[in-house]
DOVEXPA-732607 format. One record per residue: residue number from 1; residue in one letter; x, y, z of N, C-alpha, C in turn. Coordinates in steps of 0.05 Angstrom, whole numbers, plus 5000, padded with zeros to 4 digits. Example, Ala and Ser with C-alpha at 12.3 -4.5 7.8 and 13.67 -1.06 7.14 Angstrom:
BEGIN
[pt 1, A, [5264, 4886, 5156], [5246, 4910, 5156], [5264, 4934, 5156]];
[pt 2, S, [5257, 4955, 5142], [5273, 4979, 5143], [5258, 5001, 5157]];
This chain:
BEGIN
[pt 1, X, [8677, 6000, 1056], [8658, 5980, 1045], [8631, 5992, 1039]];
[pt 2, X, [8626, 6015, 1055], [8597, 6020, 1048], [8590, 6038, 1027]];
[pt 3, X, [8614, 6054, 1024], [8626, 6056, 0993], [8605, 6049, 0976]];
[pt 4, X, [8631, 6033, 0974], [8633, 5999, 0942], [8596, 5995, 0943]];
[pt 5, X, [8582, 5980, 0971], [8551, 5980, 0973], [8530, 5999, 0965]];
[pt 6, X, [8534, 6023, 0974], [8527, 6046, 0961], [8524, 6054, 0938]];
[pt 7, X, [8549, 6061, 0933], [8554, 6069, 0907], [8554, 6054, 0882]];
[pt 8, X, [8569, 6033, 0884], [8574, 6020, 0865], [8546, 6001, 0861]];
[pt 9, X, [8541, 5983, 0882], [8520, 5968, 0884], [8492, 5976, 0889]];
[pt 10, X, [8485, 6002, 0894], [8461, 6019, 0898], [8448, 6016, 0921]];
[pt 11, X, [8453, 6002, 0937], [8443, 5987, 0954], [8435, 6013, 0981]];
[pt 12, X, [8420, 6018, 0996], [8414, 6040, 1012], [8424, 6027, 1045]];
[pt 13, X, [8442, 6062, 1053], [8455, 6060, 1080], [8432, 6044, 1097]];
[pt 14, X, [8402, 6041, 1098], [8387, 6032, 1117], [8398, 6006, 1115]];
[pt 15, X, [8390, 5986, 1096], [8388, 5954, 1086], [8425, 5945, 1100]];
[pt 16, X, [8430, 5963, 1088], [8459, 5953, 1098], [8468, 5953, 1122]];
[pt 17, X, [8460, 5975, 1140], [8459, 5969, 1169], [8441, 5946, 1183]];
[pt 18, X, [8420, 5947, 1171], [8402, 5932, 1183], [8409, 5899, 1174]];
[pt 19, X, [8424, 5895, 1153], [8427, 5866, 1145], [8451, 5861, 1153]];
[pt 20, X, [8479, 5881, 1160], [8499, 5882, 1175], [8514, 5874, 1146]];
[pt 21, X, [8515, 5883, 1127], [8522, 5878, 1099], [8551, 5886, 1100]];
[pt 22, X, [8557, 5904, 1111], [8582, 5913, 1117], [8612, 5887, 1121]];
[pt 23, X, [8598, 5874, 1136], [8618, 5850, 1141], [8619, 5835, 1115]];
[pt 24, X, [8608, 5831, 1094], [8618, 5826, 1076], [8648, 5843, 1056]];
[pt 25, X, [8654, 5865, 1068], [8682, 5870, 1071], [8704, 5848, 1077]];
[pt 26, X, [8697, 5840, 1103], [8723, 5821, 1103], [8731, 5791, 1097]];
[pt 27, X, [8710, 5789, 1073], [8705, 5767, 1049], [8731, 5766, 1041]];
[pt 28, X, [8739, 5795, 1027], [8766, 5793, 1003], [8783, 5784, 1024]];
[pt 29, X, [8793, 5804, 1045], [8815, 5785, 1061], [8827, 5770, 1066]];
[pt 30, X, [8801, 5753, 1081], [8800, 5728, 1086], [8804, 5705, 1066]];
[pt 31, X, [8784, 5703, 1050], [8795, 5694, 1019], [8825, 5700, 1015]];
[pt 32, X, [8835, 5725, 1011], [8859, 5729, 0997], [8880, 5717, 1022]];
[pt 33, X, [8875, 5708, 1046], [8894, 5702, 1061], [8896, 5678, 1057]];
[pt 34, X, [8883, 5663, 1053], [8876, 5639, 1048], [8885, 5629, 1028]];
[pt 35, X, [8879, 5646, 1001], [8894, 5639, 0978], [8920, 5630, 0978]];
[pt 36, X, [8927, 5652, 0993], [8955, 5652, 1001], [8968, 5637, 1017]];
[pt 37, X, [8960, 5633, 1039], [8966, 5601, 1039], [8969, 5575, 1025]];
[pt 38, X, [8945, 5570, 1009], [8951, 5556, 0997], [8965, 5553, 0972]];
[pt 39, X, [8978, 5581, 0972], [9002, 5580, 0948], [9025, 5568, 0959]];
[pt 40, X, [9024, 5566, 0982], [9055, 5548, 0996], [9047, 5520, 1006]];
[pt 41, X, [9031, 5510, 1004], [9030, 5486, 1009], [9014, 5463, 0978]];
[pt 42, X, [9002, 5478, 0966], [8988, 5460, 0946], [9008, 5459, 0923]];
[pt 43, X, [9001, 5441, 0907], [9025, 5440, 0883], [9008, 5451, 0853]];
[pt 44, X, [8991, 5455, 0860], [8965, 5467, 0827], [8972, 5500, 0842]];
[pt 45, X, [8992, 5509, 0842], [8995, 5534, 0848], [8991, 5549, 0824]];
[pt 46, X, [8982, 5548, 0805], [8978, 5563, 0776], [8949, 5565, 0782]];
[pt 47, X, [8933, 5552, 0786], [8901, 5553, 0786], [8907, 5563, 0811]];
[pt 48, X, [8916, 5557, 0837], [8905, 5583, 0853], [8913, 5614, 0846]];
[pt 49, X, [8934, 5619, 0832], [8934, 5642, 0822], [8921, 5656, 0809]];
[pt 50, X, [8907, 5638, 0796], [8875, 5649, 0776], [8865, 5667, 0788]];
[pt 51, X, [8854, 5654, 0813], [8840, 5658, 0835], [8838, 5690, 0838]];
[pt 52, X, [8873, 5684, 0852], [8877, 5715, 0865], [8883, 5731, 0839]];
[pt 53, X, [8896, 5728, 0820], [8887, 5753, 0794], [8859, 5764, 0795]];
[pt 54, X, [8839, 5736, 0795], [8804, 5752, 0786], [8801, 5769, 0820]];
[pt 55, X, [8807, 5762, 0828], [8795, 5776, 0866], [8817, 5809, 0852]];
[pt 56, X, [8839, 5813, 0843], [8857, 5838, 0842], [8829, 5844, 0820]];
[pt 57, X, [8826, 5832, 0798], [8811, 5841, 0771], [8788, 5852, 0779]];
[pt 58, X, [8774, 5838, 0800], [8742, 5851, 0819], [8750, 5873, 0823]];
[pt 59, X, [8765, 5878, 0848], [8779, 5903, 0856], [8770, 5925, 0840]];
[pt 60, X, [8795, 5925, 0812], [8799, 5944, 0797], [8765, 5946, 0781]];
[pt 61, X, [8752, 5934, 0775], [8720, 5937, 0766], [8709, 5959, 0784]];
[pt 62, X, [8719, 5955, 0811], [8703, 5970, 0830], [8706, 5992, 0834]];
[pt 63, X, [8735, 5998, 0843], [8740, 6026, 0842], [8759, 6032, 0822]];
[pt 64, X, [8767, 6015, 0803], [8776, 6028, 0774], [8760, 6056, 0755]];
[pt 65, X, [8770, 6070, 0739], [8757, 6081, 0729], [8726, 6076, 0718]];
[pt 66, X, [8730, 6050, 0713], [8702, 6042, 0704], [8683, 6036, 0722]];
[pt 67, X, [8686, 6036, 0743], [8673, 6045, 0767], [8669, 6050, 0782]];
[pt 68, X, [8680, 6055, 0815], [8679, 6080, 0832], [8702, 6098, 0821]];
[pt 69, X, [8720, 6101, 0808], [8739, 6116, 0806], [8755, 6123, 0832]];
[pt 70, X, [8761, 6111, 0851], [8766, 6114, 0881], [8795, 6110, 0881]];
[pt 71, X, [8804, 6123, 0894], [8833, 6119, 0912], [8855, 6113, 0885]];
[pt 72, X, [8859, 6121, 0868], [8876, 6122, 0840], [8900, 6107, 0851]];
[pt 73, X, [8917, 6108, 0867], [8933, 6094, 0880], [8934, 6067, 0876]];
[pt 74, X, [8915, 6060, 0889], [8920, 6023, 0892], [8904, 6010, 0863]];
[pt 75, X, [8901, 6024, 0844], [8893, 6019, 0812], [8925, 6004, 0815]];
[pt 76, X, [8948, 6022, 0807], [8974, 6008, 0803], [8985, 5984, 0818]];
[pt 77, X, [8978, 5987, 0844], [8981, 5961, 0866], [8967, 5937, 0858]];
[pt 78, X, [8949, 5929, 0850], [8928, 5916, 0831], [8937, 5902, 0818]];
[pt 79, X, [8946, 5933, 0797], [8958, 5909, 0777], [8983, 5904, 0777]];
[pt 80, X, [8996, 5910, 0787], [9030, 5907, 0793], [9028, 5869, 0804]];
[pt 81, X, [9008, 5875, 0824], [9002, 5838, 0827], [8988, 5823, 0810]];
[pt 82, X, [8973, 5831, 0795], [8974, 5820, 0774], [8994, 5801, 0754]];
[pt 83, X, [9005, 5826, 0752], [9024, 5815, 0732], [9055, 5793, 0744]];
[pt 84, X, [9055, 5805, 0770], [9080, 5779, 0790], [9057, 5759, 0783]];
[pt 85, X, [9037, 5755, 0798], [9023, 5729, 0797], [9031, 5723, 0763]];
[pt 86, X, [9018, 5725, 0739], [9028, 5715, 0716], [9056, 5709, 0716]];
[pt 87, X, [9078, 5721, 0719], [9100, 5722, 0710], [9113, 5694, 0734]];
[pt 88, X, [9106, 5706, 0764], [9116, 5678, 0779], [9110, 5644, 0775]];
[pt 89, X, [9075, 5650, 0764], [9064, 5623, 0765], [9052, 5609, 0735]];
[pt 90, X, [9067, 5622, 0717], [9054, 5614, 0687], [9067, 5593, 0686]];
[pt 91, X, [9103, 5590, 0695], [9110, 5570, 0693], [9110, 5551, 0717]];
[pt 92, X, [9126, 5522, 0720], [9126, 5516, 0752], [9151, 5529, 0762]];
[pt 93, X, [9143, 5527, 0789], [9161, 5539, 0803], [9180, 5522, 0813]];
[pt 94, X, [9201, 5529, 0813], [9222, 5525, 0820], [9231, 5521, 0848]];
[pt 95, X, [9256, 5501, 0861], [9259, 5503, 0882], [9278, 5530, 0892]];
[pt 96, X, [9273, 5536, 0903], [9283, 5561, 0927], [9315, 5548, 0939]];
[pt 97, X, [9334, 5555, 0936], [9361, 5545, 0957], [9352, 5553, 0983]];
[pt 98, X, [9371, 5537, 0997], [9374, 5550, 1028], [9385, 5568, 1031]];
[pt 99, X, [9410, 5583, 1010], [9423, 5598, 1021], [9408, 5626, 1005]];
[pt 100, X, [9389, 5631, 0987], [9369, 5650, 0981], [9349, 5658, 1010]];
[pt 101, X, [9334, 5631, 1012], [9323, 5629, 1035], [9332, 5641, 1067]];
[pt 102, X, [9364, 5640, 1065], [9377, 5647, 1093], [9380, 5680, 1088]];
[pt 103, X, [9381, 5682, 1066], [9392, 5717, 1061], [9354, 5734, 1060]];
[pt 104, X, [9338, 5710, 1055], [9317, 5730, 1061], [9309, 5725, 1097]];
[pt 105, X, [9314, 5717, 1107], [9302, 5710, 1141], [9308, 5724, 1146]];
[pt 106, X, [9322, 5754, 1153], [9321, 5780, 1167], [9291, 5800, 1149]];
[pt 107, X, [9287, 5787, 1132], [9267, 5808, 1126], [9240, 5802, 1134]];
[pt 108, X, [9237, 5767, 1130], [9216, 5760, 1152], [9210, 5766, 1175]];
[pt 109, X, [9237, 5761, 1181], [9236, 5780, 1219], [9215, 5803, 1220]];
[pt 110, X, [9233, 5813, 1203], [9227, 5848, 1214], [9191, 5849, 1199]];
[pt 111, X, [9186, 5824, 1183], [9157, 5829, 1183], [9139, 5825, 1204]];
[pt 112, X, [9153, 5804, 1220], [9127, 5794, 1244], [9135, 5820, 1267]];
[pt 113, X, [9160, 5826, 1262], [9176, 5844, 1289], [9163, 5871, 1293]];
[pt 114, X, [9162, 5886, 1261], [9148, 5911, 1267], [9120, 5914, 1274]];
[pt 115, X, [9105, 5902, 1261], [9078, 5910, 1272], [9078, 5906, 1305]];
[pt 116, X, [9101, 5879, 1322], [9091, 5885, 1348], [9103, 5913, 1365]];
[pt 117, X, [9120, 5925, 1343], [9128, 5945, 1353], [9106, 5974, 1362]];
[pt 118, X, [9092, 5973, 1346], [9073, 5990, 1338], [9051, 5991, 1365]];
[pt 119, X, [9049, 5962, 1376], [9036, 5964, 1398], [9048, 5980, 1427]];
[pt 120, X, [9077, 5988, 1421], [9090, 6000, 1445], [9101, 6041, 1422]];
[pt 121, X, [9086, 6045, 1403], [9083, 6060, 1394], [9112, 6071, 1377]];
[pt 122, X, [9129, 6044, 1369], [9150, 6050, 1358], [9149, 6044, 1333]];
[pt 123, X, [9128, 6052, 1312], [9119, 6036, 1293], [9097, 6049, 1280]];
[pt 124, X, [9094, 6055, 1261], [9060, 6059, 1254], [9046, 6041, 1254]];
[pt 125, X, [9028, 6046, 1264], [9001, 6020, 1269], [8990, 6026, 1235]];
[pt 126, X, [8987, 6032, 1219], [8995, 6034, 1199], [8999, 6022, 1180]];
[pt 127, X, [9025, 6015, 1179], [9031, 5997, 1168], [9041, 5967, 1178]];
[pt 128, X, [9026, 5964, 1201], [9023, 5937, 1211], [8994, 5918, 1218]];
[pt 129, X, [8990, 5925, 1185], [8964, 5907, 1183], [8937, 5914, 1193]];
[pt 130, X, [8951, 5946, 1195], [8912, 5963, 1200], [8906, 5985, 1176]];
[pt 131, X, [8917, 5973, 1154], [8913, 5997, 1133], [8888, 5988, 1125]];
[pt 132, X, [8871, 6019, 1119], [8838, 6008, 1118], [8821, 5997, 1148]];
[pt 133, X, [8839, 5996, 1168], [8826, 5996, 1189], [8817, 6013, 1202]];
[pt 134, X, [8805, 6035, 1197], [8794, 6057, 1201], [8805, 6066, 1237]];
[pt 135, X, [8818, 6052, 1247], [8840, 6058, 1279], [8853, 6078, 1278]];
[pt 136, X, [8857, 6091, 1255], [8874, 6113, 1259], [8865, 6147, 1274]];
[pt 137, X, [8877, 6172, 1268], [8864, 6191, 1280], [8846, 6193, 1252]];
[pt 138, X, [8822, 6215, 1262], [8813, 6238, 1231], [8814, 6272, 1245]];
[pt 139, X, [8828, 6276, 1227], [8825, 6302, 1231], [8808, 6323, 1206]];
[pt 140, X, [8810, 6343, 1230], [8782, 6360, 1220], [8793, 6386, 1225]];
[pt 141, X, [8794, 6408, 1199], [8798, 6430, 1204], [8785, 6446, 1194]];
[pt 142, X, [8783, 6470, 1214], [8758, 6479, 1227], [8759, 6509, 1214]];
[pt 143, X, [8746, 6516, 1197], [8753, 6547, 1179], [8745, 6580, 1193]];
[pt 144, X, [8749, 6589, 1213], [8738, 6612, 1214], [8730, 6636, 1202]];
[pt 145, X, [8742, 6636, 1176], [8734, 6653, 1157], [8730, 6643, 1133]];
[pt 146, X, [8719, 6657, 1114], [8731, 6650, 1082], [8759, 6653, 1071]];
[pt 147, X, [8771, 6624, 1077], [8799, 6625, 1066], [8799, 6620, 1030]];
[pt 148, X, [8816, 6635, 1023], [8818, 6627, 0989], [8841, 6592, 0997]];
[pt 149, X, [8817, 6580, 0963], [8831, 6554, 0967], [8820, 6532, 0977]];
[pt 150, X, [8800, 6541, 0998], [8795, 6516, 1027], [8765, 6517, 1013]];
[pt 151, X, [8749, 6538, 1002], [8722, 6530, 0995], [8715, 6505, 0980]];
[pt 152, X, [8724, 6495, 0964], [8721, 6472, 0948], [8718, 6450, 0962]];
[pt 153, X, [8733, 6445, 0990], [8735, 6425, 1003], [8715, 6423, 1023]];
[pt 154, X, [8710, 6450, 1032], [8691, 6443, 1056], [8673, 6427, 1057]];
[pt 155, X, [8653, 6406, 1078], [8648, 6390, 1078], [8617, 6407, 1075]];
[pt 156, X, [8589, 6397, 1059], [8568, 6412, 1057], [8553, 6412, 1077]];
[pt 157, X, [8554, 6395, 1111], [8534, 6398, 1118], [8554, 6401, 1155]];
[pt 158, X, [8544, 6423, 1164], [8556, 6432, 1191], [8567, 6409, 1205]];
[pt 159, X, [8584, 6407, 1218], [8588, 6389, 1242], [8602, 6396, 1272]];
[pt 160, X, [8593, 6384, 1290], [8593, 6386, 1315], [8622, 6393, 1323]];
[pt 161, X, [8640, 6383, 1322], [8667, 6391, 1329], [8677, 6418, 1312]];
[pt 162, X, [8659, 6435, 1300], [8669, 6455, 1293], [8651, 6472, 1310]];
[pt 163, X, [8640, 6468, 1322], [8616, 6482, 1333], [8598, 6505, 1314]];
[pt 164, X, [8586, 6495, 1287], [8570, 6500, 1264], [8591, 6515, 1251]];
[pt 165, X, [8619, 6514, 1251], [8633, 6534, 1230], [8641, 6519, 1201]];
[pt 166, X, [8652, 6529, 1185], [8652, 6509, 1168], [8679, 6494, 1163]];
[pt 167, X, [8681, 6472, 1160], [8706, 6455, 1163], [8714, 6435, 1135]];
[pt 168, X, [8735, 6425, 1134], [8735, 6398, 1124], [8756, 6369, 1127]];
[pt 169, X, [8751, 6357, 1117], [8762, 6337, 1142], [8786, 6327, 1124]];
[pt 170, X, [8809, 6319, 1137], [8830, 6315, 1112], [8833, 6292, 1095]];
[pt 171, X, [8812, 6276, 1108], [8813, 6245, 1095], [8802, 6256, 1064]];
[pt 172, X, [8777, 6264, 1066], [8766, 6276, 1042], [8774, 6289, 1026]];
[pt 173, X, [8801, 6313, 1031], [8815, 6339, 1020], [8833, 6323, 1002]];
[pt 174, X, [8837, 6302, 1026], [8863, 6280, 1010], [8864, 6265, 0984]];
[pt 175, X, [8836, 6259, 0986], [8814, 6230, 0965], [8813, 6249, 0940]];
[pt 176, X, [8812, 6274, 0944], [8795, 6293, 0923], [8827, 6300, 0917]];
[pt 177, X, [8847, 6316, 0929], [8864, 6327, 0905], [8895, 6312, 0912]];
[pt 178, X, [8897, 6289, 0923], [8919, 6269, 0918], [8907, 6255, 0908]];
[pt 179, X, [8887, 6244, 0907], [8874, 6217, 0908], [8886, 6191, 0921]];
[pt 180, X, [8908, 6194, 0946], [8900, 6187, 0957], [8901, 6182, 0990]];
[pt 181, X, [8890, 6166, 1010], [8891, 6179, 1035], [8916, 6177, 1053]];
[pt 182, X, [8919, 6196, 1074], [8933, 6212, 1088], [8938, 6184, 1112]];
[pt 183, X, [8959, 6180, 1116], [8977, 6167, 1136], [8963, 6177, 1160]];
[pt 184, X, [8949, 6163, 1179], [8940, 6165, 1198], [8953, 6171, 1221]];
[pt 185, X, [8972, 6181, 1225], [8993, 6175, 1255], [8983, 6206, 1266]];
[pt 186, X, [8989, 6207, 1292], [8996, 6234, 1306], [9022, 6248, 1297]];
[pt 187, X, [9045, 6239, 1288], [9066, 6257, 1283], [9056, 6268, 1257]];
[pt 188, X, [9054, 6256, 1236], [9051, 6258, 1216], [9018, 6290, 1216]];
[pt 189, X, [8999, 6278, 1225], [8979, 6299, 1224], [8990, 6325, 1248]];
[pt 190, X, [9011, 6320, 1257], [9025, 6349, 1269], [9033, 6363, 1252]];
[pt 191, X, [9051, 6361, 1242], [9064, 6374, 1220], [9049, 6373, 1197]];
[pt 192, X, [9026, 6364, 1183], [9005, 6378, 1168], [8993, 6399, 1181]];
[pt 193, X, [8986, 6397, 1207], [8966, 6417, 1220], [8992, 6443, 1224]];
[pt 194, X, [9013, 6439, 1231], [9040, 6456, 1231], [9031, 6474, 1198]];
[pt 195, X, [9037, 6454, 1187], [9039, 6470, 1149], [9010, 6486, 1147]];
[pt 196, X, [8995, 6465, 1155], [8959, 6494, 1146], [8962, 6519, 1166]];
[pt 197, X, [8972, 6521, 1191], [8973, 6541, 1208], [8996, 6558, 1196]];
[pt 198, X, [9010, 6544, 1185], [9036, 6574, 1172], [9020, 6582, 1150]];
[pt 199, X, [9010, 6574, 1130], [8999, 6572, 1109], [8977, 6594, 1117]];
[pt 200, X, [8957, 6585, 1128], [8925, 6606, 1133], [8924, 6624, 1154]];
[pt 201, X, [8944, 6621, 1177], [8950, 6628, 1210], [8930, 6622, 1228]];
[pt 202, X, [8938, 6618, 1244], [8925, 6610, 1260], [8901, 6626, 1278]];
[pt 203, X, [8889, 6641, 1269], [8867, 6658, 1269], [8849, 6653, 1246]];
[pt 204, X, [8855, 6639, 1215], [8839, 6629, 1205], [8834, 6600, 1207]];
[pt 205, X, [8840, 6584, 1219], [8837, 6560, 1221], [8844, 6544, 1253]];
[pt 206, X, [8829, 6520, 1261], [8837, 6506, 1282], [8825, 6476, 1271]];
[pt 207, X, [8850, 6467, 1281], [8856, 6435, 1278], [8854, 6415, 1299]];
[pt 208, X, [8834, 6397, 1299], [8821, 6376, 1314], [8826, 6357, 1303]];
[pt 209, X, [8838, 6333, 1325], [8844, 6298, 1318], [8815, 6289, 1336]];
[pt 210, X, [8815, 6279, 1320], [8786, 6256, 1337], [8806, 6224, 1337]];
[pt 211, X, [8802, 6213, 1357], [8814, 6185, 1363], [8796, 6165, 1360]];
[pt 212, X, [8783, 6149, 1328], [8772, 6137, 1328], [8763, 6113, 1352]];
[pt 213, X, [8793, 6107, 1365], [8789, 6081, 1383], [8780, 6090, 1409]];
[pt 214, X, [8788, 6114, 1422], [8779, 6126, 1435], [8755, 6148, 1444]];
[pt 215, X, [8757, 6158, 1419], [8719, 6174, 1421], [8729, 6194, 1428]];
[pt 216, X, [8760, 6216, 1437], [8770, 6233, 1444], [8773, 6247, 1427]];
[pt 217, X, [8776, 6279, 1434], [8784, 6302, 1408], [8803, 6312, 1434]];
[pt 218, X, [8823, 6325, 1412], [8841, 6346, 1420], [8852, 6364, 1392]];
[pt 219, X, [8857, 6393, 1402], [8862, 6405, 1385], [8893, 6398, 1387]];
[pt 220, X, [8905, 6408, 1358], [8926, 6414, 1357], [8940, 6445, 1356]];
């Protein structure tokens, strides 16, 4: 969010901390959860669709090309709902059978089912309703030499978990040449930190998880 405030809106890191501007992030959410609700209970379900098209159409203003250019990824996610919203609700909707209805209730399940999985670590927390919840690990890898390749990325200004060497952090490496970001889990950033150590060896590089929820580092 402080992003979108920043950047897009000009607005300076001081004002925004100090006015706690930040929580206007979980405006869209909330809104969009809401919307959504009331797509199952109200019967003007065409005008609430409006709704949620213009909240997808903000979105893409913001970090669409035409303005932050951010995360190229969820440009297509955007509008992919876009266009269900038109296509489901231009006309009225229709009633649903029971027996459509009975063949989808294993997939509901497994929507409320996995995320509590995730709390006993059988699950990505992930993708159970913390995407964008900044909960995940960040990792930071740590350059001991001039590697060919890694200069472009490094981050410009020293930091502490490298102990002044120069590093860069993968969320960033990710944003810049996938565009877009890296699955947060511990297995998953093993076997990246596995691939950069075969890749540079492990005499040019060391790899640190910081545990946002926890405040902990460990190398890998």
């Amino acid at each position: 969010m402080n992003t979108v405030l920043q950047e897009f809106f000009g607005l300076s890191l001081k004002n925004i901390l100090k006015f706690k501007l930040f929580f206007f992030g979980l405006l869209i959410p909330v809104i969009e959860i809401g919307l959504a609700v009331l797509l199952l209970v109200v019967k003007s379900k065409r005008i609430i669709s409006y709704f949620l098209i213009a909240i997808h159409i903000s979105i893409l203003i913001i970090i669409g090309p035409a303005g932050l250019g951010y995360n190229s990824v969820v440009w297509f996610w955007n509008l992919a709902l876009i266009f269900i919203l038109l296509i489901l609700y231009t006309s009225p909707v229709k009633y649903i059978g029971t027996k459509l209805m009975l063949k989808q209730f294993y997939c509901v399940v497994l929507w409320f089912l996995m995320p509590v999985l995730s709390f006993f670590g059988l699950w990505y927390q992930y993708f159970s309703f913390n995407l964008y919840s900044g909960k995940g690990y960040q990792m930071y890898v740590c350059v001991n030499k001039n590697v060919d390749g890694l200069k472009p990325y490094l981050e410009p200004v020293l930091g502490r978990f490298c102990k002044d060497k120069p590093y860069f952090i993968l969320q960033n490496w990710a944003m810049a040449e996938i565009k877009s970001a890296p699955l947060p889990e511990f297995e998953i950033y093993k076997k990246i930190s596995n691939e950069i150590k075969k890749k540079y060896g492990d005499k040019s590089v060391r790899v640190f998880l910081y545990n946002t929820r926890t405040k902990k580092t460990e190398e890998l």
